[in-house]
C-alpha positions in Angstrom: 112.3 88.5 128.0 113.4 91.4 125.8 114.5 93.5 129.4 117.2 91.3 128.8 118.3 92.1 125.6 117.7 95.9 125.7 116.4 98.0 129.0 112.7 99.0 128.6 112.3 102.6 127.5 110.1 104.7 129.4 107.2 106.8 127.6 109.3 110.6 127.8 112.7 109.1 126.9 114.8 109.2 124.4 115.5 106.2 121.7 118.6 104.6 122.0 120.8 102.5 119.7 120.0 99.8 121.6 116.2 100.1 120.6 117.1 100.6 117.2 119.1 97.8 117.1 116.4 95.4 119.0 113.6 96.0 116.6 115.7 95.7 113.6 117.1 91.7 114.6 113.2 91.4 115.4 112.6 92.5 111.9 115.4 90.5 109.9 114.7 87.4 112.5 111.2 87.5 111.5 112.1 87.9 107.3 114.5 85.0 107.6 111.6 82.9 109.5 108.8 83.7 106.6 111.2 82.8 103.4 112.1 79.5 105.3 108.1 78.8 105.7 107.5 80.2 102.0 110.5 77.8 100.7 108.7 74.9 102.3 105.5 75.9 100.9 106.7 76.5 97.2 108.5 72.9 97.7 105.1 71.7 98.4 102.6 72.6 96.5 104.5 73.8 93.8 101.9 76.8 93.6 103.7 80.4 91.9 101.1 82.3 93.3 101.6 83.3 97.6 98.2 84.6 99.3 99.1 86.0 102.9 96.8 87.1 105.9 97.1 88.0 109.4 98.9 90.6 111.1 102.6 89.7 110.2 101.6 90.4 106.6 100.5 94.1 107.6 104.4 94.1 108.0 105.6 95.8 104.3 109.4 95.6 104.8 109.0 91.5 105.5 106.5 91.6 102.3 108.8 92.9 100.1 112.0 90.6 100.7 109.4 87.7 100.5 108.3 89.3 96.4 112.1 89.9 95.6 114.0 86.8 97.3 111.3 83.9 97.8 110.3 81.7 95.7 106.9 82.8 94.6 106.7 84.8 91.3 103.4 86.8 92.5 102.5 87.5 96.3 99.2 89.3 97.3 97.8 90.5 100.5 94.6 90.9 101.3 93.7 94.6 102.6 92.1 93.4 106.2 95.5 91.7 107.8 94.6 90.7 111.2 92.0 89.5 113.6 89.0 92.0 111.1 90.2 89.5 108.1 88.7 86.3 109.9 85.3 86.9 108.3 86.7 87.9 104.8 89.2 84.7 105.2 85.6 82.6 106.1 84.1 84.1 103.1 87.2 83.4 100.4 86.7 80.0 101.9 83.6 79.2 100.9 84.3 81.2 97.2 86.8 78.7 96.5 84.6 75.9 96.7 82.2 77.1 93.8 83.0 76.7 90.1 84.1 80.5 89.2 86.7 81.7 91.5 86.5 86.0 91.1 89.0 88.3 92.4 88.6 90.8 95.0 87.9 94.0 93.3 88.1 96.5 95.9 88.7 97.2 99.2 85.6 99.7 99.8 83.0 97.2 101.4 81.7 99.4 104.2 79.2 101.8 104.4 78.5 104.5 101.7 75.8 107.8 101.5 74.2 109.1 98.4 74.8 112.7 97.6 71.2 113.6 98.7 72.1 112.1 102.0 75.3 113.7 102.5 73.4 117.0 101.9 71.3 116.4 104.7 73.9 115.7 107.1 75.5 119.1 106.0 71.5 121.4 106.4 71.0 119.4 109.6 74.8 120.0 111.0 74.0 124.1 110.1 77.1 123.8 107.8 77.5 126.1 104.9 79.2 123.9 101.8 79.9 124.7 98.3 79.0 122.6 95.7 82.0 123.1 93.1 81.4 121.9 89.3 84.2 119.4 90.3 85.1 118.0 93.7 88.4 116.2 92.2 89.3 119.6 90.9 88.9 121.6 93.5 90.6 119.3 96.3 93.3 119.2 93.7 93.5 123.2 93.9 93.4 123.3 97.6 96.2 120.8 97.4 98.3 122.6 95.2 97.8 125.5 97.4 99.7 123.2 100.3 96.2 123.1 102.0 95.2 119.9 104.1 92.2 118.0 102.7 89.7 115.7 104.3 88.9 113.2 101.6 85.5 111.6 102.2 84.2 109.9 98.8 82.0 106.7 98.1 82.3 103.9 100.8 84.7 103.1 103.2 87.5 101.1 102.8 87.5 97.4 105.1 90.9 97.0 106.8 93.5 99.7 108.7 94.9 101.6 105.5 93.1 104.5 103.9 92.8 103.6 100.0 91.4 107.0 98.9 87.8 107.3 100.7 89.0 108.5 103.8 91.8 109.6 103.5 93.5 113.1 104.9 95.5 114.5 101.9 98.8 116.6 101.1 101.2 118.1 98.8 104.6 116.1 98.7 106.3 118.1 98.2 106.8 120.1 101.2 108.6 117.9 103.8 106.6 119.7 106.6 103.7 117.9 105.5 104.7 114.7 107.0 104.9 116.5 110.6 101.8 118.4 109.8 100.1 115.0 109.3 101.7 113.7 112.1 100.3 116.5 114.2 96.8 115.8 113.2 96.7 112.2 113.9 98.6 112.7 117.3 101.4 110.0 115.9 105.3 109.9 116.1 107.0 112.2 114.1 108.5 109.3 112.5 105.6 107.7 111.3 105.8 107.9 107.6 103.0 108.9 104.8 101.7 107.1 102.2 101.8 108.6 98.4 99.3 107.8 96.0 100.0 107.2 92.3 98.1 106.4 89.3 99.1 102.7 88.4 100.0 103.8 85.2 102.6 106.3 86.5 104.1 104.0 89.3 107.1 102.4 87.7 108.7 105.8 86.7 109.1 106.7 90.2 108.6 103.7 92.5 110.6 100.6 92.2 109.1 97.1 93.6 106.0 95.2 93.2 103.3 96.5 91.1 100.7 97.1 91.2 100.1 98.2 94.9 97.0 98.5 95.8 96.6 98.1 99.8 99.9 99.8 100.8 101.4 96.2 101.6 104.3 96.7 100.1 107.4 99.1 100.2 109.6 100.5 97.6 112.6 102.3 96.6 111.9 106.2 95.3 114.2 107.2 92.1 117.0 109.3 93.1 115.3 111.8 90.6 112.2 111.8 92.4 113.7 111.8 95.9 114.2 115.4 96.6 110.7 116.6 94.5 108.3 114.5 97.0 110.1 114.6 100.1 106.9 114.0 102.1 106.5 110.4 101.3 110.1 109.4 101.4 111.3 107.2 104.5 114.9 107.6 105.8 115.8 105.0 104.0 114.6 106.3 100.7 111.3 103.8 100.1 107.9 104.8 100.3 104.8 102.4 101.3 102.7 103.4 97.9 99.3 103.0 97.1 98.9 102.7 93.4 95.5 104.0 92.1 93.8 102.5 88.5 92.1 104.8 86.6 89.0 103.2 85.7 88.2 101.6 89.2 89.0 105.2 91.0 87.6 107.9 88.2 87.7 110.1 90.9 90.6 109.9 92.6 92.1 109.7 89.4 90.9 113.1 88.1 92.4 114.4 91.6 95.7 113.4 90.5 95.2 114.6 87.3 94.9 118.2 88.4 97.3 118.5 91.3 100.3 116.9 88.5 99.0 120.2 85.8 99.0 122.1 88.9 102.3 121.3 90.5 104.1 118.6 87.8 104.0 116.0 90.8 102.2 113.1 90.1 101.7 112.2 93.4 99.9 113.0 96.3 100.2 112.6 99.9 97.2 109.7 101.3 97.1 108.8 105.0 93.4 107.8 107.4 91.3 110.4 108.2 91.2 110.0 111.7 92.7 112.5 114.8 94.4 111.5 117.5 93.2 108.1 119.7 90.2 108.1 117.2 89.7 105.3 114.8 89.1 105.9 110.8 86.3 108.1 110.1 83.2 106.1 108.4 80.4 108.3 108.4 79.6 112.1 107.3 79.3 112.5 111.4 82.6 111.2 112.3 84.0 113.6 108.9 82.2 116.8 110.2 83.5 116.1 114.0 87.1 115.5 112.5 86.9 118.2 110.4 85.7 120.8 113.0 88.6 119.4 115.6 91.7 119.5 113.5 93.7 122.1 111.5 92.3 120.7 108.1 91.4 123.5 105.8 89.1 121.7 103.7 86.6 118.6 103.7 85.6 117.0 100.9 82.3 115.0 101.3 80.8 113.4 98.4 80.5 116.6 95.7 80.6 119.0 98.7 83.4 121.4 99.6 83.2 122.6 103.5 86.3 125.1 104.0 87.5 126.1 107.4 87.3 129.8 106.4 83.9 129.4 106.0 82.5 127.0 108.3 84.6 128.9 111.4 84.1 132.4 110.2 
């Protein structure tokens, strides 16, 4: 048992370097186990392309030494790791039985509202809401301001990572932020952030595999870049990214636009829009209850701007 190895920390006390040293020999046990099992397979099948599912692969550090010391020259993982990835892992299944074998496009498979919709949750909820020219624009104002932003846009995204439609957003570089955050979400102050980065822009900042679109993989941030976007940095100087393509989030991608003229940052601080012991939001209900609970200062849903000034005045 691991009371064996390393006395069982109770909930108020401290972290030792015991603990510390524990989970990392789980970690690098576990990394040396996967790039034996990924040596085999490569032996095998002689395949250059590694697909990986299940919970371990939700593990970025292990993902990463598997792209840049195994044996396989691309490795993708597929956004619902876990027990929630049986059905997508039932589906691929049967896909790769039929003639045409098509890529995943996008994580965002759940549930979506039409703007007409949206605005009826907003006159039923008695919420006043602007309706700015520009919703990317003006989150990327609020932003650049070092406001929080609920991010609610299109539909939600299948698996545990917020991709950029329900997302809470920040300014990176603040290093507050990531406490703030971790305030909202009731987490450890540890727990990092995620930034989000146009696909096009990744490399100059973020060293390891690209693209990265489900935040499955970790990187090193350039010393340049280290001290500009503190928010997203880890203690160790990586970031889990989430890089964003331009034509398959328009949206998002005018968002980033802005902040970067705003604040010469292009980056911006992406984690789920959920509050503490709640899961992700998914629909304009669980946005407005979010929203009205937690020191956010503005929600974006759909074209709509709801601002705490106003909707608590």
């Amino acid at each position: 048992p691991w009371s064996s190895l390393v006395p069982p920390r109770a909930a108020d006390a401290p972290w030792t370097q015991d603990h510390a040293d524990a989970a990392a020999s789980a970690q690098a046990c576990l990394e040396e186990v996967l790039l034996g099992l990924a040596g085999w397979l490569h032996e095998r099948t002689g395949e250059e392309t590694l697909t990986l599912a299940g919970g371990v692969a939700l593990n970025c550090v292990a993902n990463t030494r598997l792209h840049r010391e195994g044996p396989f020259g691309r490795i993708w993982v597929q956004p619902a790791a876990g027990d929630a990835g049986t059905a997508l892992g039932a589906a691929l299944h049967v896909a790769h039985q039929k003639e045409t074998v098509e890529a995943m496009p996008t994580a965002a498979l759940g549930r979506g509202w039409s703007d007409d919709e949206l605005r009826a949750w907003l006159e039923r909820a008695e919420v006043p809401y602007e309706e700015p020219a520009d919703i990317a624009d003006t989150v990327a104002d609020e932003l650049a301001r070092d406001g929080i932003v609920a991010w609610f846009q299109g539909r939600s995204e299948y698996g545990p990572r917020a991709l950029g439609h329900r997302s809470l957003l920040a300014h990176p570089g603040y290093p507050g932020n990531l406490e703030r955050l971790n305030a909202v979400k009731g987490r450890e102050e540890f727990r990092p952030v995620a930034p989000m980065v146009l696909a096009e822009r990744a490399a100059e900042l973020f060293d390891g595999p690209l693209p990265s679109p489900y935040m499955l993989f970790v990187h090193d941030v350039a010393a340049a870049w280290r001290d500009r976007i503190p928010a997203v940095v880890h203690v160790d100087g990586t970031a889990r990214i989430q890089t964003v393509e331009r034509d398959a989030e328009p949206l998002v991608a005018r968002m980033i636009d802005g902040f970067e003229r705003r604040t010469g940052l292009p980056v911006v601080v992406n984690t789920s829009l959920n509050t503490a012991g709640r899961p992700m939001v998914d629909d304009p209900r669980d946005a407005l209850e979010c929203f009205g609970s937690s020191p956010v200062d503005l929600l974006a849903l759909g074209p709509f701007a709801i601002r705490r000034k106003g909707m608590f005045a």
